[in-house]
C-alpha positions as CSV (number, residue, x, y, z in Angstrom):
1,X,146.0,84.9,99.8
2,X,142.4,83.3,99.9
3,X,140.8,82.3,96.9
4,X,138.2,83.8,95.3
5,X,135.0,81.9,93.4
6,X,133.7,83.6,90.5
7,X,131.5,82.7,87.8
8,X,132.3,83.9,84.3
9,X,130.7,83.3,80.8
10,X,130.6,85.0,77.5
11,X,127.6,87.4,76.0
12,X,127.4,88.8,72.7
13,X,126.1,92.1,74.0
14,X,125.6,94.2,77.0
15,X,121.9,94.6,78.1
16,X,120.6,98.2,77.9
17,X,119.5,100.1,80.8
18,X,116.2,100.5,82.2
19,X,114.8,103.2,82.9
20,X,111.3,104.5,84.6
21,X,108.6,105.6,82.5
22,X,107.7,108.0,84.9
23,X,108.2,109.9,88.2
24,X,107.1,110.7,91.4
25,X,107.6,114.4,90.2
26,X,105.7,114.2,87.2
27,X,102.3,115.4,88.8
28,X,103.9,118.6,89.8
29,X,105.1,119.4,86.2
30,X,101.9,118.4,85.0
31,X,99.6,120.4,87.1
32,X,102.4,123.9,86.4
33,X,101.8,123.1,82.8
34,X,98.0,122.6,82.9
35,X,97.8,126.0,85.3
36,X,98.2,129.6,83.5
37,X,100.3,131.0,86.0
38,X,103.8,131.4,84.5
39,X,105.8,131.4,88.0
40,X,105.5,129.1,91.0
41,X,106.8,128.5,93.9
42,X,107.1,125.0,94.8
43,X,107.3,122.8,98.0
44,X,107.7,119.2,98.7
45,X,108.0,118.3,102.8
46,X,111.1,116.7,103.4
47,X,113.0,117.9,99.8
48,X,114.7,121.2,99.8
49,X,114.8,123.4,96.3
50,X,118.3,122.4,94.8
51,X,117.2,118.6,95.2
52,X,113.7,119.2,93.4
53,X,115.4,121.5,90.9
54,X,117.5,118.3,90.1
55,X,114.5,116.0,89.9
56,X,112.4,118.1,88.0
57,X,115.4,119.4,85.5
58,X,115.6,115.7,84.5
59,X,111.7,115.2,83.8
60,X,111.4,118.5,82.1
61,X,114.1,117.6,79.9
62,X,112.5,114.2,79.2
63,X,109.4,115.1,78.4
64,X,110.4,118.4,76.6
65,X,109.0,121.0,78.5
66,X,109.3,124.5,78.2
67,X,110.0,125.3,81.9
68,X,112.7,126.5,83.7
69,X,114.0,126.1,87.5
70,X,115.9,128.4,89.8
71,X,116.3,128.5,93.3
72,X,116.2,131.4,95.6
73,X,117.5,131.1,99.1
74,X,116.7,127.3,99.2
75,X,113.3,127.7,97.5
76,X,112.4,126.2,93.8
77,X,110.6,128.4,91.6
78,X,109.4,127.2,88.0
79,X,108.4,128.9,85.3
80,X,107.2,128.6,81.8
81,X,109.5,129.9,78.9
């Protein structure tokens, strides 16, 4: 077996994780929530629905939101509850 070089020293505690103050997907949410229709129907070139639904679930929840997604064949939809 070949040895292996490794570097180890002790911490007192494990730095936290950063995270992004914002996305790329926060304009979208923003404009739905500063319009007065209560359902759209949303496209982004390149992204299909379920992956948006996923990024804009995680936004909505972070910002507390009251807005829903759903998908319908492959196409997001959001509206406000």
């Amino acid at each position: 077996m070949s040895e292996v070089e490794f570097d180890m020293k002790p911490v007192e505690k494990k730095p936290s994780r950063k995270y992004r103050k914002g996305s790329k997907y926060d304009v979208i949410l923003g404009a739905f929530m500063a319009g007065e229709d209560k359902l759209v129907r949303v496209t982004v070139e390149g992204k299909d629905g379920n992956y948006l639904r996923t990024q804009l679930n995680k936004r909505i929840e972070a910002k507390g939101l009251k807005a829903k997604t759903s998908v319908v064949n492959g196409v997001l939809y959001l509206e406000k509850s």
